[in-house]
N, CA, C and O atoms as a GROMACS GRO file, in nm:
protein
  316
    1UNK      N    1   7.774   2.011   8.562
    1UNK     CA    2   7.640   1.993   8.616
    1UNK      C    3   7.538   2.038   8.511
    1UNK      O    4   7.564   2.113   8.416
    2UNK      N    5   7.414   1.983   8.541
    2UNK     CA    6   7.326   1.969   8.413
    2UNK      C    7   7.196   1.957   8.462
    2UNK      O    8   7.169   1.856   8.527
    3UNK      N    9   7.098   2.051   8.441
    3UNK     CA   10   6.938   2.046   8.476
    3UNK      C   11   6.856   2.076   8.432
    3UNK      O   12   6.836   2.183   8.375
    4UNK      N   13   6.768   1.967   8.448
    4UNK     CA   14   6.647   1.944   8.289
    4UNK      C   15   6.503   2.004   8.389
    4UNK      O   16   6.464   1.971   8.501
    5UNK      N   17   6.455   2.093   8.300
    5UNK     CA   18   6.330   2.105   8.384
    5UNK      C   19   6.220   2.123   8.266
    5UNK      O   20   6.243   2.088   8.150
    6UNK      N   21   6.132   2.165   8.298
    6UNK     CA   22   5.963   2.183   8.214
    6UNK      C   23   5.965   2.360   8.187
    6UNK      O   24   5.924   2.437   8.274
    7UNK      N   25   6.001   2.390   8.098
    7UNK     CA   26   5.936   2.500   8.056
    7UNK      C   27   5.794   2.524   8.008
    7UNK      O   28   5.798   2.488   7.890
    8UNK      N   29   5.660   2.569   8.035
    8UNK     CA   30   5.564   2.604   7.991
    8UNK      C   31   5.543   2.637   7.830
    8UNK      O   32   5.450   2.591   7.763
    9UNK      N   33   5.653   2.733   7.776
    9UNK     CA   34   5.631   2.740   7.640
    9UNK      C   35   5.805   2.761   7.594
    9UNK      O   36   5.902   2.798   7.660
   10UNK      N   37   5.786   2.709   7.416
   10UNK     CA   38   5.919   2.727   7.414
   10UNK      C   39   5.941   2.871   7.403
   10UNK      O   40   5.860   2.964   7.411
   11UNK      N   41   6.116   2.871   7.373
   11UNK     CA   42   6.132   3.028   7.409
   11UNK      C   43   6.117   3.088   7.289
   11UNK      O   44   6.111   3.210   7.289
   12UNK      N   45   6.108   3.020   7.173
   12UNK     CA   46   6.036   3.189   7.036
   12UNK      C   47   5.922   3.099   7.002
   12UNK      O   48   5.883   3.064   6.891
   13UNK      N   49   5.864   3.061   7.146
   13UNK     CA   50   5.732   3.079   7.074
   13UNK      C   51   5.626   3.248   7.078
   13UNK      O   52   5.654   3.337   7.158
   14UNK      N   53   5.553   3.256   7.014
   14UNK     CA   54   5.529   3.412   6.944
   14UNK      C   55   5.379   3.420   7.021
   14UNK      O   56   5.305   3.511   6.985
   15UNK      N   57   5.332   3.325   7.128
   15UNK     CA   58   5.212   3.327   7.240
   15UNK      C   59   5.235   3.480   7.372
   15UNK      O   60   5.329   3.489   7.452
   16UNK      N   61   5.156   3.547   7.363
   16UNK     CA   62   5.173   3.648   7.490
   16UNK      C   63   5.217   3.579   7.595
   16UNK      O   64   5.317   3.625   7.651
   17UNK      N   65   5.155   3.445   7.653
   17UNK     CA   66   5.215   3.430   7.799
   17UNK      C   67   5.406   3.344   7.814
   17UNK      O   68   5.463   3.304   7.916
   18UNK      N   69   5.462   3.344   7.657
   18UNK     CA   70   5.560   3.280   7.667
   18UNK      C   71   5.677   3.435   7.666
   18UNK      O   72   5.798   3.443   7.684
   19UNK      N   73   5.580   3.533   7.639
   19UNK     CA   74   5.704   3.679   7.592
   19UNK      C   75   5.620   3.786   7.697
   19UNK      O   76   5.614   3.907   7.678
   20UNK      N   77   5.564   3.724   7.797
   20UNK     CA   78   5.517   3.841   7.934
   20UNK      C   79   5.624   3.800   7.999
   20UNK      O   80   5.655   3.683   8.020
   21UNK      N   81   5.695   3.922   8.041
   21UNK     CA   82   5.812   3.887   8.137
   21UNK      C   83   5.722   3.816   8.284
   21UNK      O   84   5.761   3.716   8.344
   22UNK      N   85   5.569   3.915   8.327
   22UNK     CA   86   5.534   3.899   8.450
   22UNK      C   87   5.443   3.797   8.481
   22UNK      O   88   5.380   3.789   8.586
   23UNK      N   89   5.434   3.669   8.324
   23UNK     CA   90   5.386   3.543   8.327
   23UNK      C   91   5.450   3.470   8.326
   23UNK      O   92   5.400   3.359   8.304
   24UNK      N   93   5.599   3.476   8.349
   24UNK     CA   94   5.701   3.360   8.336
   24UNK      C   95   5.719   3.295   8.430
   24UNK      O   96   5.647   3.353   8.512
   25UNK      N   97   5.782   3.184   8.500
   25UNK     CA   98   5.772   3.101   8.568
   25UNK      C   99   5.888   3.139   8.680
   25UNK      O  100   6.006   3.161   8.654
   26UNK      N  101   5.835   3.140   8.789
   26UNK     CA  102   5.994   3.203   8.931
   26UNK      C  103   6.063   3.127   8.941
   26UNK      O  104   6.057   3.020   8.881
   27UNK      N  105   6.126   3.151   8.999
   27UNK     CA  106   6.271   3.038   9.071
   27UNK      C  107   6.187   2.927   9.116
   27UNK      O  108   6.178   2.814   9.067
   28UNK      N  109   6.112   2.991   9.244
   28UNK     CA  110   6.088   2.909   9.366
   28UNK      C  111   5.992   2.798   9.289
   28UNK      O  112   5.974   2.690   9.346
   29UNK      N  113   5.930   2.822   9.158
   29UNK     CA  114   5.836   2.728   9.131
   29UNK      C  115   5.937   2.580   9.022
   29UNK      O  116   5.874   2.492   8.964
   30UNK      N  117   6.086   2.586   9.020
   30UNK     CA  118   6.192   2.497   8.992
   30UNK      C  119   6.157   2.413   9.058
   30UNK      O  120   6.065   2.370   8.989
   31UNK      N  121   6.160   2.342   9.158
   31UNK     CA  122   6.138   2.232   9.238
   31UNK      C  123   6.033   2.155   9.157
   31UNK      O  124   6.079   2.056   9.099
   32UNK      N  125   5.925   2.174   9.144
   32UNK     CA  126   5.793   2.153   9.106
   32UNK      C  127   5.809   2.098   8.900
   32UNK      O  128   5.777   1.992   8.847
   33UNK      N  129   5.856   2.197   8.851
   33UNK     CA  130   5.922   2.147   8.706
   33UNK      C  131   6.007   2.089   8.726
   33UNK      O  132   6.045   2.040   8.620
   34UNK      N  133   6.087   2.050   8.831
   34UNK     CA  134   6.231   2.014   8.775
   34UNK      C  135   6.215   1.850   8.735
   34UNK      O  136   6.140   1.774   8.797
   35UNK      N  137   6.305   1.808   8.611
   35UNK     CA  138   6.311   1.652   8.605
   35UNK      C  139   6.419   1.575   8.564
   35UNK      O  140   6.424   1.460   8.521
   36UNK      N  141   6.529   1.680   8.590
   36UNK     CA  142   6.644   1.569   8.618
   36UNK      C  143   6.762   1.669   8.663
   36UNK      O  144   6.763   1.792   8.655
   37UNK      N  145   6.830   1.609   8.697
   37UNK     CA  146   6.976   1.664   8.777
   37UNK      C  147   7.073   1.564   8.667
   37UNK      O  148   7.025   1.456   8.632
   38UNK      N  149   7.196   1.602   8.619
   38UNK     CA  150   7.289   1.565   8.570
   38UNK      C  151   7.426   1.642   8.623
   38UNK      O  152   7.442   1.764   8.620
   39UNK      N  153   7.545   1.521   8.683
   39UNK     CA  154   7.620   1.553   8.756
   39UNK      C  155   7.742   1.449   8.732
   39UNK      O  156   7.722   1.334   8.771
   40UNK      N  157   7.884   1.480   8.664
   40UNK     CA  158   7.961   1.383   8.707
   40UNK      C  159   7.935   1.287   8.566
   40UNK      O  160   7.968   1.169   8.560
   41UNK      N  161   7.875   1.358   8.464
   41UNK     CA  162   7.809   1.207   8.365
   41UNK      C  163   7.706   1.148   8.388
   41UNK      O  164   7.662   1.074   8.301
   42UNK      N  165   7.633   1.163   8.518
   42UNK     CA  166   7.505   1.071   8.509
   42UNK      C  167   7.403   1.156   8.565
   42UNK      O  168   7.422   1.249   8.644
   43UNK      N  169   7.264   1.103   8.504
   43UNK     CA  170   7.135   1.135   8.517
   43UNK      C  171   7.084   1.100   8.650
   43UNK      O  172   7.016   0.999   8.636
   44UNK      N  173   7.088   1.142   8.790
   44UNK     CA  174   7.051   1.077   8.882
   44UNK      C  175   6.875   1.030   8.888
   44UNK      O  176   6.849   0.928   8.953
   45UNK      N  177   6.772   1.095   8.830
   45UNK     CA  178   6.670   1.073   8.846
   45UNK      C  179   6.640   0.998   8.772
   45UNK      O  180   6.567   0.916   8.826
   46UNK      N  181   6.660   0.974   8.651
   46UNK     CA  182   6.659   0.890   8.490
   46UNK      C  183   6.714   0.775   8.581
   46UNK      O  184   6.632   0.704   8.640
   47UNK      N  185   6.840   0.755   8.596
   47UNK     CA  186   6.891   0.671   8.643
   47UNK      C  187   6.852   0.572   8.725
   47UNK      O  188   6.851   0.452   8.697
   48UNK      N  189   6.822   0.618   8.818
   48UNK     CA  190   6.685   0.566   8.976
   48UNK      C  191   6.561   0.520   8.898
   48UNK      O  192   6.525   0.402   8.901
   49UNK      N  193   6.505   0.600   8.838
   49UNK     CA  194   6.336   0.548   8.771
   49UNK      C  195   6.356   0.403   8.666
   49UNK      O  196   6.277   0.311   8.645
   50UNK      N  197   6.497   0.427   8.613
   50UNK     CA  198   6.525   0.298   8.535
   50UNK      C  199   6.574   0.200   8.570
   50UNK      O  200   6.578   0.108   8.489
   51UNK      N  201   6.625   0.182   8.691
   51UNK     CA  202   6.693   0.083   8.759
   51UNK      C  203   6.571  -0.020   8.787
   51UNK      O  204   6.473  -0.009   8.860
   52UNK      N  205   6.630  -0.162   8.672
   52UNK     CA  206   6.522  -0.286   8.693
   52UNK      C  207   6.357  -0.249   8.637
   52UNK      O  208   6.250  -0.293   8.680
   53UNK      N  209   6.376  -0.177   8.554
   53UNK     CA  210   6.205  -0.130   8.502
   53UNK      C  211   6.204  -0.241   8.412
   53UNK      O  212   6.089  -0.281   8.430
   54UNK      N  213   6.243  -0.300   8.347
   54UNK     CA  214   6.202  -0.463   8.274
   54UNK      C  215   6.168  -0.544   8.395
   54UNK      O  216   6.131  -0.648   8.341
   55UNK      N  217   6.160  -0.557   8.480
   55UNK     CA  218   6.161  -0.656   8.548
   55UNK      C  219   6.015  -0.663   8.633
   55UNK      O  220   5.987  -0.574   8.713
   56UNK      N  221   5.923  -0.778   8.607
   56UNK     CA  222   5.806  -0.797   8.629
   56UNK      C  223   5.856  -0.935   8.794
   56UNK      O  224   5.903  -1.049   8.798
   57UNK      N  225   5.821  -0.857   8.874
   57UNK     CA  226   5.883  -0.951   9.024
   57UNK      C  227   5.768  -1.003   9.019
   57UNK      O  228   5.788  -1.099   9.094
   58UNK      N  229   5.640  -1.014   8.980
   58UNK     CA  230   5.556  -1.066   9.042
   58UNK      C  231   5.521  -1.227   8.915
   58UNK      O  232   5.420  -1.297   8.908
   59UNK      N  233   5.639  -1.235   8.843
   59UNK     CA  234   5.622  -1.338   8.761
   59UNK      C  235   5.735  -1.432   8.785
   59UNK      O  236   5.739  -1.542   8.730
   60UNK      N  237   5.859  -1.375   8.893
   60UNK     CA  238   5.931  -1.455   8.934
   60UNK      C  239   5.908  -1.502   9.081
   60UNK      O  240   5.998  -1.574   9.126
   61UNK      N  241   5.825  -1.480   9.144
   61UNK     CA  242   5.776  -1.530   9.289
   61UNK      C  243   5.764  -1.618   9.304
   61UNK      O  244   5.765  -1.638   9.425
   62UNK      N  245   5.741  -1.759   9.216
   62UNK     CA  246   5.709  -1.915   9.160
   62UNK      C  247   5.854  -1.968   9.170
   62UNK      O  248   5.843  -2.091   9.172
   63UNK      N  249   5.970  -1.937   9.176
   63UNK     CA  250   6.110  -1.923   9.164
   63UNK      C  251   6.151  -1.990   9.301
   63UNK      O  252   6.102  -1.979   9.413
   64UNK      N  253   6.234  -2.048   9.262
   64UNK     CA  254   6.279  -2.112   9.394
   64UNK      C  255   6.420  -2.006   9.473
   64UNK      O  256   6.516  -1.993   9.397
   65UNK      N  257   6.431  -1.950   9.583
   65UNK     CA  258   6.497  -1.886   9.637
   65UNK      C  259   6.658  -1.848   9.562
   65UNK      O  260   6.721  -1.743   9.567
   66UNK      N  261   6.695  -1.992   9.486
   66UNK     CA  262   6.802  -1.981   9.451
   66UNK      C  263   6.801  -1.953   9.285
   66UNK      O  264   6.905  -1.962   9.220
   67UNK      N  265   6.714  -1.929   9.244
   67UNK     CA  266   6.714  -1.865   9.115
   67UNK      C  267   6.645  -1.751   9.088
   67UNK      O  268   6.613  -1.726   8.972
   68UNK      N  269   6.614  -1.666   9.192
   68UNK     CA  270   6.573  -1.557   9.236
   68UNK      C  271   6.652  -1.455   9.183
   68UNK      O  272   6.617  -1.373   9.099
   69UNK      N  273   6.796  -1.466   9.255
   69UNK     CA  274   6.890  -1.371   9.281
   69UNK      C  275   6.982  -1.426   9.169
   69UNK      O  276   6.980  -1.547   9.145
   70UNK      N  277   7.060  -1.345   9.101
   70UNK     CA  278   7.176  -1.350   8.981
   70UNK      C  279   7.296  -1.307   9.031
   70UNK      O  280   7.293  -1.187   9.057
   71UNK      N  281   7.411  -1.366   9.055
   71UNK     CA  282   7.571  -1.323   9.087
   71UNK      C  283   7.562  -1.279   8.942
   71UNK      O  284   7.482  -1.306   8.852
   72UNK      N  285   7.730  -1.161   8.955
   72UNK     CA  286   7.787  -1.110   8.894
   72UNK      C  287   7.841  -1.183   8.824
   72UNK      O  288   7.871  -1.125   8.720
   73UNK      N  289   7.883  -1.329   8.826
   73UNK     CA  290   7.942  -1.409   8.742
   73UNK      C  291   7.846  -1.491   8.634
   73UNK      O  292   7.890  -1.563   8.545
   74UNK      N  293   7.727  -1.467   8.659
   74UNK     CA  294   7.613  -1.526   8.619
   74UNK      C  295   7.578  -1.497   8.497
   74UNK      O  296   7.509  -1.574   8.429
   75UNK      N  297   7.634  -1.350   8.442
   75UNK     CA  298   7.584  -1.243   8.379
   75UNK      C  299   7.695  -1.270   8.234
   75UNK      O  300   7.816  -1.284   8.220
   76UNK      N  301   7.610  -1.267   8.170
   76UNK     CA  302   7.682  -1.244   7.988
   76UNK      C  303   7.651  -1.177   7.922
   76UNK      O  304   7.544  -1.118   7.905
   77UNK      N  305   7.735  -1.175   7.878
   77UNK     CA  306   7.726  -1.033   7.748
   77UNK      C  307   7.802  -1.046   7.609
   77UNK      O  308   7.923  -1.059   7.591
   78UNK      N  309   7.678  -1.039   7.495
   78UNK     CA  310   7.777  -1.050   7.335
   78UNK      C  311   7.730  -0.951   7.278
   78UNK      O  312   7.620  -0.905   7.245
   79UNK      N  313   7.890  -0.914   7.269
   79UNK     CA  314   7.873  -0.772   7.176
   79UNK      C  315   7.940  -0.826   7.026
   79UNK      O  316   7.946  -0.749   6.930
   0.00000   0.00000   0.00000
């Protein structure tokens, strides 16, 4: 398991509020930084936000029902 969050400053950076123990950032405020979960090999949030982000739907709406949708057999690939 694997979790990416926002730190405020890095850690040697040589700024007072990154080396005040009682300016550092709590637990409870994790939720709020957090930006990804990694589990199993995959990025679940990365993963979700990228699923179909090339894809402009509002330029295939002109499309006739049956060239809308792509089967699995439809699909090529050259490597």
């Amino acid at each position: 398991a694997a979790v990416v969050y926002e730190a405020p400053h890095a850690t040697d950076a040589a700024l007072y509020p990154a080396q005040c123990r009682y300016l550092k950032p709590r637990w409870r405020e994790l939720p709020d930084r957090l930006l990804d979960l990694g589990f199993c090999g995959r990025w679940w949030v990365l993963g979700a936000r990228l699923r179909d982000y090339d894809i402009n739907e509002e330029e295939f709406r002109s499309l006739p029902p049956r060239l809308r949708q792509l089967r699995p057999e439809q699909l090529r690939s050259h490597l």
